[in-house]
N, CA, C, O and CB atoms as a CASP TS submission, in Angstrom:
PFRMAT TS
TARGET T0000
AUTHOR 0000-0000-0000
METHOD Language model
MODEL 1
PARENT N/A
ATOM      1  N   UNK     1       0.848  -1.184   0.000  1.00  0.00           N
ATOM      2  CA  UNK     1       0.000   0.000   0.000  1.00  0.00           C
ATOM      3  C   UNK     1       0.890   1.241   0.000  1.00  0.00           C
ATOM      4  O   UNK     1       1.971   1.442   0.553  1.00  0.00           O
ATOM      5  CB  UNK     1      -0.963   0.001   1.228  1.00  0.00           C
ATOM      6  N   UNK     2       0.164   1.981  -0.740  1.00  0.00           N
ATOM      7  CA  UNK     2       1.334   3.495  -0.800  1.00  0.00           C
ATOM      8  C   UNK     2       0.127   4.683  -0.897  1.00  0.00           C
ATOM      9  O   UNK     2      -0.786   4.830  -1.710  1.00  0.00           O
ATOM     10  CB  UNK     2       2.696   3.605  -2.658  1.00  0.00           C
ATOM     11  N   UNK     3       0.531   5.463   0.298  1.00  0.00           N
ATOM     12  CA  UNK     3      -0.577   6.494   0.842  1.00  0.00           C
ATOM     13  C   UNK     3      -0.599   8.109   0.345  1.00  0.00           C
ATOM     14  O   UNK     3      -0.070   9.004   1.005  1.00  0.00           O
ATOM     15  CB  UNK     3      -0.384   6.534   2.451  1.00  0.00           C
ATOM     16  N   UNK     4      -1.167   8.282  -0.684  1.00  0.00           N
ATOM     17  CA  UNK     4      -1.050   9.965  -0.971  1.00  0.00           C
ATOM     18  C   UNK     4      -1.484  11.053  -0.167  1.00  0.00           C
ATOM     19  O   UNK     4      -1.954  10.613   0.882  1.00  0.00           O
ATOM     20  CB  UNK     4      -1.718  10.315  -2.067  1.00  0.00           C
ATOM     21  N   UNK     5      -1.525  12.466  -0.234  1.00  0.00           N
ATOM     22  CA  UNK     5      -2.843  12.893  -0.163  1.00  0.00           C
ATOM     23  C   UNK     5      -2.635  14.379  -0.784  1.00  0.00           C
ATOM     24  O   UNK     5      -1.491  14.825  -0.878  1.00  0.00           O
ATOM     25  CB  UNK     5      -3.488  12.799   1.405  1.00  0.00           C
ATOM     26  N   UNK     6      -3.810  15.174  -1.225  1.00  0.00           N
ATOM     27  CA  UNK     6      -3.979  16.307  -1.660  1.00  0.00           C
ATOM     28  C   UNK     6      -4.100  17.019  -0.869  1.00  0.00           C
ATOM     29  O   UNK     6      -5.229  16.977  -0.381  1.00  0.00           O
ATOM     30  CB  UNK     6      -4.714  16.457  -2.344  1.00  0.00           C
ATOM     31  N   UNK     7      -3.165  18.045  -0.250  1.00  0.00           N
ATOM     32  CA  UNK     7      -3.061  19.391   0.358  1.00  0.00           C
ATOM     33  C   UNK     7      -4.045  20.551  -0.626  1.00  0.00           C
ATOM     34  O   UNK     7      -4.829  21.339  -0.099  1.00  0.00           O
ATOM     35  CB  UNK     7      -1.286  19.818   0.393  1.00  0.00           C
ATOM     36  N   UNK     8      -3.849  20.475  -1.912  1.00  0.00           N
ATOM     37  CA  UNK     8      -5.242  21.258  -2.602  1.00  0.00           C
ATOM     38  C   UNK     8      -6.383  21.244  -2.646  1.00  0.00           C
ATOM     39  O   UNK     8      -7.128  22.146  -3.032  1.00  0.00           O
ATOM     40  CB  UNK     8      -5.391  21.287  -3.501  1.00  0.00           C
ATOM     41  N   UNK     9      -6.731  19.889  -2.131  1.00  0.00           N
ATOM     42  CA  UNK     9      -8.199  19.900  -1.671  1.00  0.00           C
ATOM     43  C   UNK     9      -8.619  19.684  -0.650  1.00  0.00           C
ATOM     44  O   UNK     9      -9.840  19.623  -0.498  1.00  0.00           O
ATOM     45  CB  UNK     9      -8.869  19.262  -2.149  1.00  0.00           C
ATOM     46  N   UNK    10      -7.683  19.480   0.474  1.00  0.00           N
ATOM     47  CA  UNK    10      -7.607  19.625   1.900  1.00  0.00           C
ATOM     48  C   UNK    10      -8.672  20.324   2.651  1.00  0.00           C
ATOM     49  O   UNK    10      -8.353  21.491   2.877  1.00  0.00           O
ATOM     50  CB  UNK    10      -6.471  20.248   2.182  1.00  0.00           C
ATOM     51  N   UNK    11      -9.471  20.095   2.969  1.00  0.00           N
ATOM     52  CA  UNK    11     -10.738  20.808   3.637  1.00  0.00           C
ATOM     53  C   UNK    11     -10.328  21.202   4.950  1.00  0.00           C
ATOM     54  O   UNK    11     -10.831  22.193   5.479  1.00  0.00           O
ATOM     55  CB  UNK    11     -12.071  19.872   3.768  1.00  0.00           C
ATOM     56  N   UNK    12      -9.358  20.432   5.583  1.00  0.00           N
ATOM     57  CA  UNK    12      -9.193  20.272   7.312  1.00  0.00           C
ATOM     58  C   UNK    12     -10.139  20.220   8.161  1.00  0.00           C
ATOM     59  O   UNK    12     -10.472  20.962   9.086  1.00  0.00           O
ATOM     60  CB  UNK    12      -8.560  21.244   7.929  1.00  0.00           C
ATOM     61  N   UNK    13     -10.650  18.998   7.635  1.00  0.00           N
ATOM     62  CA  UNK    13     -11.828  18.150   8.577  1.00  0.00           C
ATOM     63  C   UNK    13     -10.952  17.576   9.509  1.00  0.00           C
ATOM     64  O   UNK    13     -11.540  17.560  10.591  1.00  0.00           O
ATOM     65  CB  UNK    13     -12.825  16.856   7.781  1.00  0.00           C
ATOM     66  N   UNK    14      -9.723  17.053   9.620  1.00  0.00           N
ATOM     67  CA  UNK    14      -8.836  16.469  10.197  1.00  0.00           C
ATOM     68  C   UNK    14     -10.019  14.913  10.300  1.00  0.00           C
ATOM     69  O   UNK    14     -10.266  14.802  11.501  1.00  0.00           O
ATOM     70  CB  UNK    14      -8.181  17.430  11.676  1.00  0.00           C
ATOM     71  N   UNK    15     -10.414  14.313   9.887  1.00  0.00           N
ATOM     72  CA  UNK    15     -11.018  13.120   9.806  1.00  0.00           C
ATOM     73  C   UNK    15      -9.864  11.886   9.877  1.00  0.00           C
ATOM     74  O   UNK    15      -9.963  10.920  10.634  1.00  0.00           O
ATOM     75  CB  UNK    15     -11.879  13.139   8.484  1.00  0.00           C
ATOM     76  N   UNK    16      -8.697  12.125   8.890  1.00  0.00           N
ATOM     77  CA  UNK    16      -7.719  11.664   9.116  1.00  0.00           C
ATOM     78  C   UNK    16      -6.911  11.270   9.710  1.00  0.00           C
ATOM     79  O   UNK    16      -6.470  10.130   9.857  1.00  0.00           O
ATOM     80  CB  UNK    16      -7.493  11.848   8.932  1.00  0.00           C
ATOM     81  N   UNK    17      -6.554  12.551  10.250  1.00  0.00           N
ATOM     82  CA  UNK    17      -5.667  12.396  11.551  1.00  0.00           C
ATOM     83  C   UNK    17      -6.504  11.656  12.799  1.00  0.00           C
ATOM     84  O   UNK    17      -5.795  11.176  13.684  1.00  0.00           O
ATOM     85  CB  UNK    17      -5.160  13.988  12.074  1.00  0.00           C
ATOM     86  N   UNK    18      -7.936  11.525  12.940  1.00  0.00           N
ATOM     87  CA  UNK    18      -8.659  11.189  13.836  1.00  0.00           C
ATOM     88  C   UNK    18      -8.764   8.939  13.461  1.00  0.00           C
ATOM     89  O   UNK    18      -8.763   7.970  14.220  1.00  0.00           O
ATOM     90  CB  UNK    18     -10.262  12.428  13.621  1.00  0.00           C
ATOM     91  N   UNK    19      -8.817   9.059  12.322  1.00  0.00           N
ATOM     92  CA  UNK    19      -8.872   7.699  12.214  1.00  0.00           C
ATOM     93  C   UNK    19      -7.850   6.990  11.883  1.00  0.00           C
ATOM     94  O   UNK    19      -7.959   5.774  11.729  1.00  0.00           O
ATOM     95  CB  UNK    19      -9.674   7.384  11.499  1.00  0.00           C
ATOM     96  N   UNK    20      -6.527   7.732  11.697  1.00  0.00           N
ATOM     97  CA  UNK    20      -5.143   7.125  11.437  1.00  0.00           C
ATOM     98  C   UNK    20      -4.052   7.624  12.082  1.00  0.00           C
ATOM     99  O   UNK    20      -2.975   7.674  11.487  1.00  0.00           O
ATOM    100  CB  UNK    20      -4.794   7.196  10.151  1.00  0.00           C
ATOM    101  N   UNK    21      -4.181   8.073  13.418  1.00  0.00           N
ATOM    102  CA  UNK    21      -3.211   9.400  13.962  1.00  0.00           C
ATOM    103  C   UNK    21      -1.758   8.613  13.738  1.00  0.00           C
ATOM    104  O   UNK    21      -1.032   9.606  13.756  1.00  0.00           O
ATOM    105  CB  UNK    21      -3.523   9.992  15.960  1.00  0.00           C
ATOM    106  N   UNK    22      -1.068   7.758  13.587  1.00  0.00           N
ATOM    107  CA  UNK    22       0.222   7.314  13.274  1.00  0.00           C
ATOM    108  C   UNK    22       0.496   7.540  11.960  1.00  0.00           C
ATOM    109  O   UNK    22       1.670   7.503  11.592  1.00  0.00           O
ATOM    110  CB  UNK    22       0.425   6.003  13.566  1.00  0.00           C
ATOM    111  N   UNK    23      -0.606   7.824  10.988  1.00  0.00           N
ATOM    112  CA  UNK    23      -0.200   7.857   8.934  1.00  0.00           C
ATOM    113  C   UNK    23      -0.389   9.434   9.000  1.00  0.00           C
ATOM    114  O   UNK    23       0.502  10.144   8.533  1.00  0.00           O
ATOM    115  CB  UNK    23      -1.758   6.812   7.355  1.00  0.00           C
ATOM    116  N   UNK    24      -1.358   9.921   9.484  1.00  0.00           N
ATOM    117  CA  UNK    24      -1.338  11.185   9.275  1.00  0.00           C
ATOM    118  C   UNK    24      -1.155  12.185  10.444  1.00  0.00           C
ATOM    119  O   UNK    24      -1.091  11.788  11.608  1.00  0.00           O
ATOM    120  CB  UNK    24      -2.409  11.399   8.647  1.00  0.00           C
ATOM    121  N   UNK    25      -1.050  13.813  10.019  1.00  0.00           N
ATOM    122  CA  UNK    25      -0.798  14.501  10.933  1.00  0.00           C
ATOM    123  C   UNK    25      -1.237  16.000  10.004  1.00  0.00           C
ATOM    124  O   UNK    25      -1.389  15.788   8.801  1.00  0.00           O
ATOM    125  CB  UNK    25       0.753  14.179  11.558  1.00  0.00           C
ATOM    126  N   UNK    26      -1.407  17.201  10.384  1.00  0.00           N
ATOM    127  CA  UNK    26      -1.312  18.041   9.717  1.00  0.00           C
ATOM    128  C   UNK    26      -0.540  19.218  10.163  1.00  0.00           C
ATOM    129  O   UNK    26      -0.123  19.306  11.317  1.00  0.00           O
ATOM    130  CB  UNK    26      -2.351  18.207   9.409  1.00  0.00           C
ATOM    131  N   UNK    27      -0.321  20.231   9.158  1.00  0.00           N
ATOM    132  CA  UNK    27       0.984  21.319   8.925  1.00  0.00           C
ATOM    133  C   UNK    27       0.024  21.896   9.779  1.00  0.00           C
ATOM    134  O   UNK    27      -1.106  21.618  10.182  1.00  0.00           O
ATOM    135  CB  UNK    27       1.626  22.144   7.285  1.00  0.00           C
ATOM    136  N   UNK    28       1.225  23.194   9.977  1.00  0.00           N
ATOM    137  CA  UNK    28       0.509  24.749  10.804  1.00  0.00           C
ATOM    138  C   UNK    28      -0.772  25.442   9.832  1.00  0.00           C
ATOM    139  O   UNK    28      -1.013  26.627  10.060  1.00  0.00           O
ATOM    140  CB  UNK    28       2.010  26.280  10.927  1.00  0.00           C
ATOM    141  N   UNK    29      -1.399  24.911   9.018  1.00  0.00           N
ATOM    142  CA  UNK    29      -2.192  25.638   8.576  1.00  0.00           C
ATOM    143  C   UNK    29      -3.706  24.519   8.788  1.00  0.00           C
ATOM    144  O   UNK    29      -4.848  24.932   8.586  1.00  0.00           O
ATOM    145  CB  UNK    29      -1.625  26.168   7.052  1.00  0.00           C
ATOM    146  N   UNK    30      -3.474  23.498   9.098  1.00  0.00           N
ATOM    147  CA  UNK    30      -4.150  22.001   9.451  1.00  0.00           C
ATOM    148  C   UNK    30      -4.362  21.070   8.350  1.00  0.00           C
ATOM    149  O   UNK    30      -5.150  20.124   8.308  1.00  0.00           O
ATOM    150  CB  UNK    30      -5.572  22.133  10.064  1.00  0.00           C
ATOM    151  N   UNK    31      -3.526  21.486   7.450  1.00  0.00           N
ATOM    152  CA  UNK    31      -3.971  20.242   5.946  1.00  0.00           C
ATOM    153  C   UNK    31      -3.182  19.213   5.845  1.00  0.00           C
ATOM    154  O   UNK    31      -2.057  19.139   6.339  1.00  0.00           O
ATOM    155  CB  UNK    31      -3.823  20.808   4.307  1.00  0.00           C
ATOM    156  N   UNK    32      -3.715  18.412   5.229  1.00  0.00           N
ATOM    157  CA  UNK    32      -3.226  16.831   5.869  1.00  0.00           C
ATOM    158  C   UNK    32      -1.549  16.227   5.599  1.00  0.00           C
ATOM    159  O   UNK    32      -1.334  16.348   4.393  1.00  0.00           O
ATOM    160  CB  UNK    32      -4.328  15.557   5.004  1.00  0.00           C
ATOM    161  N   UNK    33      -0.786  15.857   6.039  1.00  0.00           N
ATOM    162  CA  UNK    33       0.407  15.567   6.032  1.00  0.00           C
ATOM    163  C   UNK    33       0.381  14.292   5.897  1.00  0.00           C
ATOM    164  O   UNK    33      -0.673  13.874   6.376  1.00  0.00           O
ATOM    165  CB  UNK    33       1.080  15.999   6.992  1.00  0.00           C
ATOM    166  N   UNK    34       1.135  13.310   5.407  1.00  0.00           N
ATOM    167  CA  UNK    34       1.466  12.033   5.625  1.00  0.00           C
ATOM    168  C   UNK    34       2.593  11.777   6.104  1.00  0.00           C
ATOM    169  O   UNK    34       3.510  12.300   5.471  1.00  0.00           O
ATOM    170  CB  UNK    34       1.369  11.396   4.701  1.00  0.00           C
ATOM    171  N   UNK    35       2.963  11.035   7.183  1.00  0.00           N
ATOM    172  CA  UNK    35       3.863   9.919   8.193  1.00  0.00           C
ATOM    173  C   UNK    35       4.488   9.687   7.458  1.00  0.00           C
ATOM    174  O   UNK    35       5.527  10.258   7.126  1.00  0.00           O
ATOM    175  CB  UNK    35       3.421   8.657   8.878  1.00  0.00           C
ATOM    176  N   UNK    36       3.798   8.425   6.860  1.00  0.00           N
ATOM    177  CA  UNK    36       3.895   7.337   7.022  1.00  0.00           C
ATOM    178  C   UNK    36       3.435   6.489   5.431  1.00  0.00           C
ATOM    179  O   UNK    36       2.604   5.582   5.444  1.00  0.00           O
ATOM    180  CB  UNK    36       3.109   7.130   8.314  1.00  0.00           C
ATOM    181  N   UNK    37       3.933   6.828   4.481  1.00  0.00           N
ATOM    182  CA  UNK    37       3.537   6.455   2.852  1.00  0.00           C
ATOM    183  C   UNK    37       3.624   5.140   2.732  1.00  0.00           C
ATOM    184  O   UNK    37       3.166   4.648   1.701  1.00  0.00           O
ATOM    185  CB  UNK    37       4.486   7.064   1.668  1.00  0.00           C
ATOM    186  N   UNK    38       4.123   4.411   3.574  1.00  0.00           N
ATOM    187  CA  UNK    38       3.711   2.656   3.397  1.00  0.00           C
ATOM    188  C   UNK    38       3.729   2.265   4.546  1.00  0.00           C
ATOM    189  O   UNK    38       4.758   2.069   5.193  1.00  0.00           O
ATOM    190  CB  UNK    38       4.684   1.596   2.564  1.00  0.00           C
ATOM    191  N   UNK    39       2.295   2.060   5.047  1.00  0.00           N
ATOM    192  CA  UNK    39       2.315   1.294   6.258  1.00  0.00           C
ATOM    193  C   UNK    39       2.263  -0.103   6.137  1.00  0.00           C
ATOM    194  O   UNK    39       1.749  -0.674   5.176  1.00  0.00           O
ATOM    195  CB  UNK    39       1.314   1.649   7.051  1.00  0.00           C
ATOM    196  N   UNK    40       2.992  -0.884   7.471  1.00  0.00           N
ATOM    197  CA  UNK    40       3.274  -2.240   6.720  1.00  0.00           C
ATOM    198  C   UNK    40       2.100  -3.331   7.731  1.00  0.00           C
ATOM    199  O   UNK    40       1.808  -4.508   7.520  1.00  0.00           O
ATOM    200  CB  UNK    40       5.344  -2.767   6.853  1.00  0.00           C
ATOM    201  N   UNK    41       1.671  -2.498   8.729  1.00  0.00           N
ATOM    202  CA  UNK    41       0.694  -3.469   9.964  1.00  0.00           C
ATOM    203  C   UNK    41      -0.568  -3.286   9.265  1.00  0.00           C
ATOM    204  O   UNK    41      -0.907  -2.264   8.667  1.00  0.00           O
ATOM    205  CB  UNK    41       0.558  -2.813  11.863  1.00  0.00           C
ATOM    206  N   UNK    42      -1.448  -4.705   9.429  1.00  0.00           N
ATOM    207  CA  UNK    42      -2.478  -4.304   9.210  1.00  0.00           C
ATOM    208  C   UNK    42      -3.545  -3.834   8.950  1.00  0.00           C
ATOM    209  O   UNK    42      -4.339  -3.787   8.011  1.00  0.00           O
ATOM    210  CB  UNK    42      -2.486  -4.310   9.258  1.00  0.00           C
ATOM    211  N   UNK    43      -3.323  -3.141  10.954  1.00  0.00           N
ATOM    212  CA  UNK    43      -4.381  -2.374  11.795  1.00  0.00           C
ATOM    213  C   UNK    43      -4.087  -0.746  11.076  1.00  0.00           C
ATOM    214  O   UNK    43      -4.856   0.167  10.777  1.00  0.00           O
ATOM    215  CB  UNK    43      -4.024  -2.520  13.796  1.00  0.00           C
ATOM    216  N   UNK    44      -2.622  -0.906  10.981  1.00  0.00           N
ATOM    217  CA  UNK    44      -2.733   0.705   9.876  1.00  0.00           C
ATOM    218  C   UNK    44      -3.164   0.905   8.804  1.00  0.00           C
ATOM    219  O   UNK    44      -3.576   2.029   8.518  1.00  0.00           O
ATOM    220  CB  UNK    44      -1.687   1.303   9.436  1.00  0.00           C
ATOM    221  N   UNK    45      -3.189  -0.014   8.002  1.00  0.00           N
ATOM    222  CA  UNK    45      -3.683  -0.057   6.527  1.00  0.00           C
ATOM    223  C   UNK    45      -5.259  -0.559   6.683  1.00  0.00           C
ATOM    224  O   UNK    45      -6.023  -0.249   5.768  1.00  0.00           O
ATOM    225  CB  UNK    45      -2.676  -1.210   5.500  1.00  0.00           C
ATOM    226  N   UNK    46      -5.671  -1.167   7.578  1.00  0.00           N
ATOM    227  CA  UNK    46      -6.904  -0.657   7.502  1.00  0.00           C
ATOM    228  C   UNK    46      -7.984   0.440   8.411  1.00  0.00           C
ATOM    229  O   UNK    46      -9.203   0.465   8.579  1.00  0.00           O
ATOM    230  CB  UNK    46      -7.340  -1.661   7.435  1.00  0.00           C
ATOM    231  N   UNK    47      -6.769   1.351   8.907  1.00  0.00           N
ATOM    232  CA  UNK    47      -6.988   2.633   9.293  1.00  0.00           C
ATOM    233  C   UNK    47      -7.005   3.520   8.302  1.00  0.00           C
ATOM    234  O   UNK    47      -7.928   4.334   8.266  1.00  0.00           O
ATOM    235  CB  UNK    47      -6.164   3.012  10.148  1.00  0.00           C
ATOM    236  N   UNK    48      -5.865   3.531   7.190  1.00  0.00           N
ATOM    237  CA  UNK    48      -6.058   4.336   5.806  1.00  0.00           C
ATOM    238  C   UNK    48      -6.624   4.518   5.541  1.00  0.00           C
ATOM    239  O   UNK    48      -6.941   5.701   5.424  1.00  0.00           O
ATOM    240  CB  UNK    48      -5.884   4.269   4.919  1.00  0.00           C
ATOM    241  N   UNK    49      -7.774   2.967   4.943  1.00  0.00           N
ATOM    242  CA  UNK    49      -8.736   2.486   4.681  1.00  0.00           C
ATOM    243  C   UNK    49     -10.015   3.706   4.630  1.00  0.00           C
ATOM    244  O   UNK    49     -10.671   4.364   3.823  1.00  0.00           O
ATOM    245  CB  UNK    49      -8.791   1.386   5.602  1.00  0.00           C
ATOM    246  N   UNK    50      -9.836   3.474   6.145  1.00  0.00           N
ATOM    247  CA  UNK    50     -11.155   3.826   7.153  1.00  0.00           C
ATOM    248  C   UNK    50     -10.899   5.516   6.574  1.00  0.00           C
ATOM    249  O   UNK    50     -11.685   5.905   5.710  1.00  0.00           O
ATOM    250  CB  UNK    50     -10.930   3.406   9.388  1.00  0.00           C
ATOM    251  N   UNK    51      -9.897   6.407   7.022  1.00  0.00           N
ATOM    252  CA  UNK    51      -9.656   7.283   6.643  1.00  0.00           C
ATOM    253  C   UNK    51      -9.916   8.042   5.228  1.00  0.00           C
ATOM    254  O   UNK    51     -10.006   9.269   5.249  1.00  0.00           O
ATOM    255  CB  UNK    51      -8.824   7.114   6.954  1.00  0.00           C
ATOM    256  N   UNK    52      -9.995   7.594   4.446  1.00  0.00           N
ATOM    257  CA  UNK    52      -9.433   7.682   3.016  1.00  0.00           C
ATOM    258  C   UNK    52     -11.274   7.748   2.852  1.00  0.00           C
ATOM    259  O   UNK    52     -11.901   8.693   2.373  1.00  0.00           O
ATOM    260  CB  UNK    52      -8.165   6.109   2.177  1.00  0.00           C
ATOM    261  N   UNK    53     -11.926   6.306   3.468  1.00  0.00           N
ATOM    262  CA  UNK    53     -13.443   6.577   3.104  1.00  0.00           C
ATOM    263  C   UNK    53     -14.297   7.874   4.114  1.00  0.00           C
ATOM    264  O   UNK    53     -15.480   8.213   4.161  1.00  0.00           O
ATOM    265  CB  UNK    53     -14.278   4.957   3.363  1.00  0.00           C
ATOM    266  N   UNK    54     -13.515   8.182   4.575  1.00  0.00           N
ATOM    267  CA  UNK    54     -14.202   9.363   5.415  1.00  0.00           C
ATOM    268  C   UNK    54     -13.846  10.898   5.034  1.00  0.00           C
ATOM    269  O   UNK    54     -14.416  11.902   5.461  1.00  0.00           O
ATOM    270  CB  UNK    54     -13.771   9.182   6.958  1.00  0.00           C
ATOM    271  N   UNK    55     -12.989  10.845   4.313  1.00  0.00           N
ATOM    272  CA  UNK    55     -12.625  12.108   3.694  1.00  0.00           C
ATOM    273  C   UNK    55     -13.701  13.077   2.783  1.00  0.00           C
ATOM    274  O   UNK    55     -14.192  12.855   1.676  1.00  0.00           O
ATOM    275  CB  UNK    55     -11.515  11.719   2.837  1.00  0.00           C
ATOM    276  N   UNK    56     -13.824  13.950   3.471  1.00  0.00           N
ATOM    277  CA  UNK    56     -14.995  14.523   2.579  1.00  0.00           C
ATOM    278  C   UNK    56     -14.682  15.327   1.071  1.00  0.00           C
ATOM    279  O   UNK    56     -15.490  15.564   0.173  1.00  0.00           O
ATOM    280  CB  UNK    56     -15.745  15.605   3.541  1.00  0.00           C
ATOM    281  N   UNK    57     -13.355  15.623   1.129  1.00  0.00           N
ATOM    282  CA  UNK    57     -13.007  16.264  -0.559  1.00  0.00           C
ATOM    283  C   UNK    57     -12.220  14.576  -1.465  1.00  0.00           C
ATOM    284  O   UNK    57     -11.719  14.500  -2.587  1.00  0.00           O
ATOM    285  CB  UNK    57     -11.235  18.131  -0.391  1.00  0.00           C
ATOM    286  N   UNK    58     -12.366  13.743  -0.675  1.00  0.00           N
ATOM    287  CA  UNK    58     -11.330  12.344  -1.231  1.00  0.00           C
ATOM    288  C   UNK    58     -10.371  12.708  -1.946  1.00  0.00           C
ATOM    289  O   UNK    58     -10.197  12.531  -3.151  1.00  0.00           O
ATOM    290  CB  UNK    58     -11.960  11.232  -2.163  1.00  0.00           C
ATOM    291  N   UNK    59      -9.287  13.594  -0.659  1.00  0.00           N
ATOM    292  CA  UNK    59      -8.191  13.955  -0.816  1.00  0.00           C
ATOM    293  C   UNK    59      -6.729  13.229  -0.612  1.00  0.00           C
ATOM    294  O   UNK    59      -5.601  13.667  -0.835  1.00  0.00           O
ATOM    295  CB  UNK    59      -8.335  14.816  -0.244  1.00  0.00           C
ATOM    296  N   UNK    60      -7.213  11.823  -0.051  1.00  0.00           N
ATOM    297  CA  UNK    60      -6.546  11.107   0.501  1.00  0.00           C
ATOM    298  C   UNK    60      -6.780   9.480  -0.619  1.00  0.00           C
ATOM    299  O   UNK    60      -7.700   8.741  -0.971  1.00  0.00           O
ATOM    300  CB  UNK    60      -7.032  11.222   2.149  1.00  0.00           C
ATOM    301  N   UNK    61      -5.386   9.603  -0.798  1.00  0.00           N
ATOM    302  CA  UNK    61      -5.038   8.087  -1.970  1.00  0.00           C
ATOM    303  C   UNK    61      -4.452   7.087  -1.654  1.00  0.00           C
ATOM    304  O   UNK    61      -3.612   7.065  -0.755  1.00  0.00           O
ATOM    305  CB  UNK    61      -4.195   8.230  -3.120  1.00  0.00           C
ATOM    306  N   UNK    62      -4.837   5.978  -2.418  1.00  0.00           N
ATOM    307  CA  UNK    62      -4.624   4.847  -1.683  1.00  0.00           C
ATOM    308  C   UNK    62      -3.895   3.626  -3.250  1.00  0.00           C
ATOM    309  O   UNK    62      -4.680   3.045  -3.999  1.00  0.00           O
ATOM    310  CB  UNK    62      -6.455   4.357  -0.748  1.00  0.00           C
ATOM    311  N   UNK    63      -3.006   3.558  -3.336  1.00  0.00           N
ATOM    312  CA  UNK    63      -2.603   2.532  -4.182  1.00  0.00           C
ATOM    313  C   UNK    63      -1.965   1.215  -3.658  1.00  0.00           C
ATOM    314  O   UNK    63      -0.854   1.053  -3.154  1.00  0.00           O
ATOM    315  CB  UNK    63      -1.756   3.099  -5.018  1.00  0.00           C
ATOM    316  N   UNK    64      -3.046   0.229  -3.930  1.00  0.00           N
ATOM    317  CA  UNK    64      -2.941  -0.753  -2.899  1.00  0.00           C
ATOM    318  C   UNK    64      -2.179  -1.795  -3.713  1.00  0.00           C
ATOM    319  O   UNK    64      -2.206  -2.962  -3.321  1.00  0.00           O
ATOM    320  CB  UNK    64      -4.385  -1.255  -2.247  1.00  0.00           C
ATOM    321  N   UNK    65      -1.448  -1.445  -4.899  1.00  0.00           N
ATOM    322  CA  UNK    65      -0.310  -2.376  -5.505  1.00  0.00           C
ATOM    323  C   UNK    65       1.301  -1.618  -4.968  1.00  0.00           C
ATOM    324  O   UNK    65       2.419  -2.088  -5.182  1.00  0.00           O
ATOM    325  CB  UNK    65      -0.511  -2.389  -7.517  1.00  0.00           C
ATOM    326  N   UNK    66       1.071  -0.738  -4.463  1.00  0.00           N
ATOM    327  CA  UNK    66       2.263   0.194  -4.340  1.00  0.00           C
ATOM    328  C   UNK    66       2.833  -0.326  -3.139  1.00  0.00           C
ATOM    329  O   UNK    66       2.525   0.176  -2.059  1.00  0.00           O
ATOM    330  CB  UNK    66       1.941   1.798  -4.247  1.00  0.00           C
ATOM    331  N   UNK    67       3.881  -1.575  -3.237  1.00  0.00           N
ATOM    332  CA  UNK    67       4.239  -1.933  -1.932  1.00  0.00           C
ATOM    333  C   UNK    67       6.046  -1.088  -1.612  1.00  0.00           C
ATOM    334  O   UNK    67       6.614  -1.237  -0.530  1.00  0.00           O
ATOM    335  CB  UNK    67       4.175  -3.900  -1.918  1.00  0.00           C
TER
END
């Protein structure tokens, strides 16, 4: 798995950071940062998951051949 995300469409719902706080984090302005671009546990990758479907601009990418 290999984790993107769009700072241009960044809403700063922080949804992200709430359902993946180890992959994500956000800058001084609150738009989403990534950790963590290949998580290798699980429970993180299907925190991405979770994340990625909660995003309200689906600013957050997910290429799940990208090891």
């Amino acid at each position: 798995m290999r984790v993107t995300a769009n700072r241009a469409t960044c809403t700063v719902s922080s949804l992200c950071v709430y359902r993946a706080p180890g992959v994500f984090d956000q800058n001084e302005e609150g738009h989403v940062v990534v950790l963590v671009p290949e998580p290798q546990d699980d429970a993180a990758r299907a925190a991405v998951r979770d994340a990625a479907r909660s995003c309200p601009t689906r600013s957050i990418h997910i290429d799940e051949e990208g090891q």
